[in-house]
C-alpha positions in Angstrom: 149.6 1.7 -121.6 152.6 1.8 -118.8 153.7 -1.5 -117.4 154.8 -0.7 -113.8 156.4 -2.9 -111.1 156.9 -2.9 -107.7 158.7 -5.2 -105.3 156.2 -4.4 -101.9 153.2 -3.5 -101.1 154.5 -0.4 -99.7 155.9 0.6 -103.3 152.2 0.2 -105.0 151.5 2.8 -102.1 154.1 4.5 -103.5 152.7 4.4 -107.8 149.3 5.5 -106.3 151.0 8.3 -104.1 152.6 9.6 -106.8 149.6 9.7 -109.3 147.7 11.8 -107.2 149.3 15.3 -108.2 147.5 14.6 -111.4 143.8 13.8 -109.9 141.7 16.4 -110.6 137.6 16.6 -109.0 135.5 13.8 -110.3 138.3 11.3 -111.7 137.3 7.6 -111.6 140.1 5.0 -111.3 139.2 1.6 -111.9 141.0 -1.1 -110.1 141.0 -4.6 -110.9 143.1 -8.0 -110.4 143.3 -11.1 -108.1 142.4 -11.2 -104.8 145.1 -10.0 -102.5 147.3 -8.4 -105.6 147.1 -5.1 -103.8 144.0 -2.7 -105.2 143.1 -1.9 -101.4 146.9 -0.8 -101.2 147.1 1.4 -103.8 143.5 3.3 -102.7 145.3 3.6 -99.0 148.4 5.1 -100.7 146.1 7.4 -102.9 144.4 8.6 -100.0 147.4 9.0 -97.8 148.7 11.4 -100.6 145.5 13.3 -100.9 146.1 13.9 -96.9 143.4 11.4 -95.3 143.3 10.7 -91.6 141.6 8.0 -91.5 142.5 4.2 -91.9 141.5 3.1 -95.5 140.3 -0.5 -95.8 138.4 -2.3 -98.6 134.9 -1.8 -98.3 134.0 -5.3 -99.1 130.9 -5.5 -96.9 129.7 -2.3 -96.8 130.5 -1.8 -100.6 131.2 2.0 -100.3 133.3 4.4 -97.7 134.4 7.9 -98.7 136.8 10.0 -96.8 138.1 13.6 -96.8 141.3 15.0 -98.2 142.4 17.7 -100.7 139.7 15.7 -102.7 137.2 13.7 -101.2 137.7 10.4 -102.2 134.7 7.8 -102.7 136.1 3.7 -102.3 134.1 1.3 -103.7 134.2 -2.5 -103.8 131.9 -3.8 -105.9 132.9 -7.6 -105.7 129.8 -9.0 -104.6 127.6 -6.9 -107.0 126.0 -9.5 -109.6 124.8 -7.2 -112.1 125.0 -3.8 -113.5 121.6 -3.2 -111.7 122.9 -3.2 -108.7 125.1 -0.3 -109.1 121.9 1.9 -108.6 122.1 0.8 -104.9 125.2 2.6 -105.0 124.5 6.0 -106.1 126.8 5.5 -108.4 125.5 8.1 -111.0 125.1 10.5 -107.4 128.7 9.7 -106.7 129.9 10.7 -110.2 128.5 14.0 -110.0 130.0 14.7 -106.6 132.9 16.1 -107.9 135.2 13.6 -105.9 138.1 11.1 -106.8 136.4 8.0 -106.9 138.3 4.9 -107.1 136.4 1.3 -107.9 137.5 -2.0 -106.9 136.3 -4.7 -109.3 135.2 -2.3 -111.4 134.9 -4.3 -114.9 130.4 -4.4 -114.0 130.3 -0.6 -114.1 131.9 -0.2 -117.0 129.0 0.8 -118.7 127.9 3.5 -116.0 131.8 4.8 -115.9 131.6 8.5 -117.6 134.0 8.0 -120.8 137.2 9.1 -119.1 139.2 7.0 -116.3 142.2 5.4 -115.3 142.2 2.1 -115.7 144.7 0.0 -113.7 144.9 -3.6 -113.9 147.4 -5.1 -111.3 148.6 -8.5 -111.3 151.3 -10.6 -109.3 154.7 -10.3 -110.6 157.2 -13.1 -111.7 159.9 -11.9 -110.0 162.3 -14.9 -108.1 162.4 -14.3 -104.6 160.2 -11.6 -104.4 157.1 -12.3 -102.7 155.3 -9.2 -103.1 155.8 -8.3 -107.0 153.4 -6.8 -108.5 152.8 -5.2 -112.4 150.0 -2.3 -112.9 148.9 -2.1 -116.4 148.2 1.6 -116.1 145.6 2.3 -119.1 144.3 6.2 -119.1 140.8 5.8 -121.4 139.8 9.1 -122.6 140.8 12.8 -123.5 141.1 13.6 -120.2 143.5 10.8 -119.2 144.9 10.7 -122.4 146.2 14.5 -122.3 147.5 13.1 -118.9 149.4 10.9 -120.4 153.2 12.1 -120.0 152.5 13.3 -116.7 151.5 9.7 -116.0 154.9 8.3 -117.4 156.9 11.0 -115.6 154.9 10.2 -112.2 155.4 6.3 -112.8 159.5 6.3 -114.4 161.0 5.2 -111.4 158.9 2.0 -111.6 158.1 1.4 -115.6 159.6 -1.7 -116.7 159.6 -2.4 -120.6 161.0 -6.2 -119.6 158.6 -9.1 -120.9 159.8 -11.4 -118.4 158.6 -8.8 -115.6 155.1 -9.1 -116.8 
């Protein structure tokens, strides 16, 4: 797992922009943390990278929004889903097969309908003095196809991987 920090929200645009040489069609990345610790900000730096147009907010509401790039990418919210039932309303298992980058907010209630590969990035306000905007991304790749990843994922993360305790 890489610990990552950055010191904006601009610079988690940054880690997200700089992961998305390695997508490939039909990666899931599952986002989760506190409100407001910046998952909506790293899908808009993703999709930035992959070349969207459009303005990328977080589907709270209307649970899904996909937009076109070098991959399509597929952004779902699924805060106010109770139960893993209700990820039929998405299409999730329609989404999956679309061939697309799909990144999940909240994702820990799909777990179970995830295919057994995805990036799993955990973010969390950092304890930085002074700092406002801190944050740490546990970036965990889960699976073969993230794990072969893996020192492409350290290369594309070095100039933000802290190994401090304190940081985390």
């Amino acid at each position: 797992m890489l610990h990552v920090r950055t010191r904006s929200v601009e610079a988690t645009r940054q880690v997200a922009a700089a992961l998305e040489p390695l997508l490939r069609p039909g990666d899931v990345i599952l986002l989760s943390g506190d409100l407001g610790a910046g998952k909506t900000a790293f899908v808009q730096g993703l999709a930035a990278a992959l070349g969207v147009t459009e303005q990328v907010t977080s589907p709270t509401f209307t649970l899904a929004a996909s937009y076109e790039g070098r991959l399509r990418l597929h952004h779902l919210d699924v805060y106010r889903l109770d139960n893993l039932a209700e990820v039929l309303d998405l299409d999730l298992p329609e989404l999956l097969e679309d061939h697309a980058t799909i990144c999940i907010e909240w994702g820990e209630v799909v777990v179970p309908e995830l295919p057994r590969d995805f990036l799993r990035i955990r973010i969390h306000l950092g304890h930085l003095e002074d700092i406002e905007d801190a944050r740490v991304l546990e970036i965990e790749p889960i699976g073969p196809s993230w794990m072969s990843r893996n020192q492409e994922l350290n290369q594309a993360c070095s100039e933000w991987i802290t190994t401090d305790p304190g940081d985390l």
